[in-house]
GUTORTOR-32506 format. One line per field, with one value per residue (C-alpha): residue in three letters; x, y, z. Coordinates in steps of 0.1 Angstrom, whole numbers, always signed. Each point is the difference from the previous one (the first is absolute). Layout:
code = c(ALA ...)
east = c(X ...)
north = c(Y ...)
up = c(Z ...)
% end
This chain:
code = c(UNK UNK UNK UNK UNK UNK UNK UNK UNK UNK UNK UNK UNK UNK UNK UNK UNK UNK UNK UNK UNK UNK UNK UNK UNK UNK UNK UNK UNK UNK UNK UNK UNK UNK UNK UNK UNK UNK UNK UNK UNK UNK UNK UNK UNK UNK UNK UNK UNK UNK UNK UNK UNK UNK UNK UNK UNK UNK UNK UNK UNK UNK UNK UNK UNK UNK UNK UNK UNK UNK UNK UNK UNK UNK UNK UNK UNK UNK UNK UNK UNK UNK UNK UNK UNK UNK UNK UNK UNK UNK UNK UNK UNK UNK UNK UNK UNK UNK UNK UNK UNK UNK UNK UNK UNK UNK UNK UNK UNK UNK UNK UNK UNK UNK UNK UNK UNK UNK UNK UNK UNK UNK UNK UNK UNK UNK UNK UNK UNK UNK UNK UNK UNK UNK UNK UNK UNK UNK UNK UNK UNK UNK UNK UNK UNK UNK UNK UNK UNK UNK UNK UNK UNK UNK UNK UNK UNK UNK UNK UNK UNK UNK UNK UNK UNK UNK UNK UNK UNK UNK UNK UNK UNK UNK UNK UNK UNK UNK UNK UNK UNK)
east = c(-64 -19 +11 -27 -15 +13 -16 +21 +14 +26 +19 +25 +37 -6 +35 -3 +18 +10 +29 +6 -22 -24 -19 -36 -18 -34 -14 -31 -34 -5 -32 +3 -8 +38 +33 -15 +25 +27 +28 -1 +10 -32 -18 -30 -24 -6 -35 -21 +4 +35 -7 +27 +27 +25 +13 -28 -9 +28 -4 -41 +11 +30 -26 -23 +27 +21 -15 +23 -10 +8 +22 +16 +15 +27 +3 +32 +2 -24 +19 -11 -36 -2 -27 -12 +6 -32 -27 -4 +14 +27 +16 +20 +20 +11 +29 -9 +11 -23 +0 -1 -31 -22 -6 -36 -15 -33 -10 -29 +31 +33 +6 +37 +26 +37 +32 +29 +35 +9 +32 -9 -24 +33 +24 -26 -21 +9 -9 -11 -32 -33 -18 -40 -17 +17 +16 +33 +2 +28 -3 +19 -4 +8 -3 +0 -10 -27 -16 +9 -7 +3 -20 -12 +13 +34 +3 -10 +28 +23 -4 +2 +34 +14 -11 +17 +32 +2 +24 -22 -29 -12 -25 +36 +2 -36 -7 +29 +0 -38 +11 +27 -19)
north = c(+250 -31 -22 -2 -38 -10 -31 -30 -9 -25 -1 -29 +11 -35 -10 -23 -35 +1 +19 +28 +0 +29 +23 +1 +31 +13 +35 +7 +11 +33 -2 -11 +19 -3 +0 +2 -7 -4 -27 -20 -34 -27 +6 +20 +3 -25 -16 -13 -35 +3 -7 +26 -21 +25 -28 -7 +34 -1 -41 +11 +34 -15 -27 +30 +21 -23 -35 -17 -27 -2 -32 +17 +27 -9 +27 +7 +33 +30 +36 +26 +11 +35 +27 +17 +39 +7 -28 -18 -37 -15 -20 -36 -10 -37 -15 -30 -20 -11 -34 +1 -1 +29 +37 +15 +32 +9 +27 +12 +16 -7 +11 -13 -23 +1 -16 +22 -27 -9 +16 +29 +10 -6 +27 +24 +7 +39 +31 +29 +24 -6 +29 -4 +27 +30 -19 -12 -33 -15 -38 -37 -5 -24 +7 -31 +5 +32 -8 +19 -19 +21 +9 -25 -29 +18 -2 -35 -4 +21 -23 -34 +13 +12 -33 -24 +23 -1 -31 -7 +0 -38 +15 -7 -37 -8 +17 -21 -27 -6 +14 -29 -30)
up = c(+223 -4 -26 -30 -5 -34 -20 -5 -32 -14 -35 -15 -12 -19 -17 -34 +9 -34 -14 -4 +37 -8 +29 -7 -8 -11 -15 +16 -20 -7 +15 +31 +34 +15 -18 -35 -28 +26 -3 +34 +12 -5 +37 +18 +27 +24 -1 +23 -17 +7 +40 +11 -19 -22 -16 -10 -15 -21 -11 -12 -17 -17 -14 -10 -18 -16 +3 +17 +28 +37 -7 -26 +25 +27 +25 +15 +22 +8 -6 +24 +3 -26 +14 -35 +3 -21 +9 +36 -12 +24 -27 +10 -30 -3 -22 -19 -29 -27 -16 -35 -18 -15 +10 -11 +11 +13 -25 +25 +18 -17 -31 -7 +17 -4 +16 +12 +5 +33 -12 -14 +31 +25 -26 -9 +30 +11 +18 -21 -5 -22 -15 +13 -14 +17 +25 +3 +20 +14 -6 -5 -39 -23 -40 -19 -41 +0 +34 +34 +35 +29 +27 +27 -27 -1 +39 +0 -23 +18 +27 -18 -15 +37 +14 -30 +7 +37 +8 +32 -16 -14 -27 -26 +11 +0 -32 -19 +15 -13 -36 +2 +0)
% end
């Protein structure tokens, strides 16, 4: 079977420089075509002003979600690329820190933003199932207050957490060694 062309897309795990390092996330408008009122990382489609750069995706759409500048964002590792199960996005997620400084939604398609601690993420990501509608989904989750991120977010997760735990893996080093300074 041929494999299905998927569109390109990026997101940012961005990490607060500031203590207690929060992860980035936004709730999606209700009214939006894809992933309405879903919790995701800040990210999307590539663009054709993008010039085929993912980094780039992920720099413009974490300026449109949350307001915060290119020079604002150090990026320091790329997870593995994430094919959706339910749309046809090849997803590229990026680790970066943030330098301090404001975080403002774009209400046109975000309709909240919250931080998660670095901490917190690392002891509470876990395996489990989500009721959706009449289906029971396995998934990576991680409950934090009233909110549930799973799905396509929890695997991104899922592999951040397996890739700051693996003792071979420099994703640790790089990560606090930039929280450090």
């Amino acid at each position: 079977m041929q494999d299905e062309i998927r569109r390109p897309a990026a997101v940012i795990l961005g990490i607060l420089e500031e203590p207690p390092h929060g992860v980035i996330f936004v709730e999606r408008a209700a009214h939006l075509r894809s992933h309405a009122g879903q919790i995701g990382l800040p990210g999307g489609g590539m663009d054709e002003g993008d010039a085929g750069d993912l980094r780039a995706t992920a720099l413009r759409e974490m300026h449109e979600e949350v307001g915060v500048h290119a020079e604002r964002v150090t990026m320091l590792a790329t997870l593995p690329e994430i094919r959706a199960r339910v749309n046809r996005y090849a997803v590229t997620p990026f680790v970066a820190t943030v330098a301090p400084g404001e975080l403002r939604i774009d209400a046109s398609e975000t309709v909240g933003l919250f931080t998660v601690p670095l901490a917190t993420l690392l002891a509470e990501v876990r395996e489990g199932t989500v009721s959706f509608g009449a289906l029971e989904i396995d998934s990576t989750i991680l409950d934090y207050g009233d909110r549930r991120i799973w799905g396509l977010t929890g695997r991104i997760l899922r592999d951040f957490v397996d890739a700051w735990s693996d003792p071979g893996d420099a994703l640790r080093d790089l990560v606090e060694a930039r929280l450090r300074r």
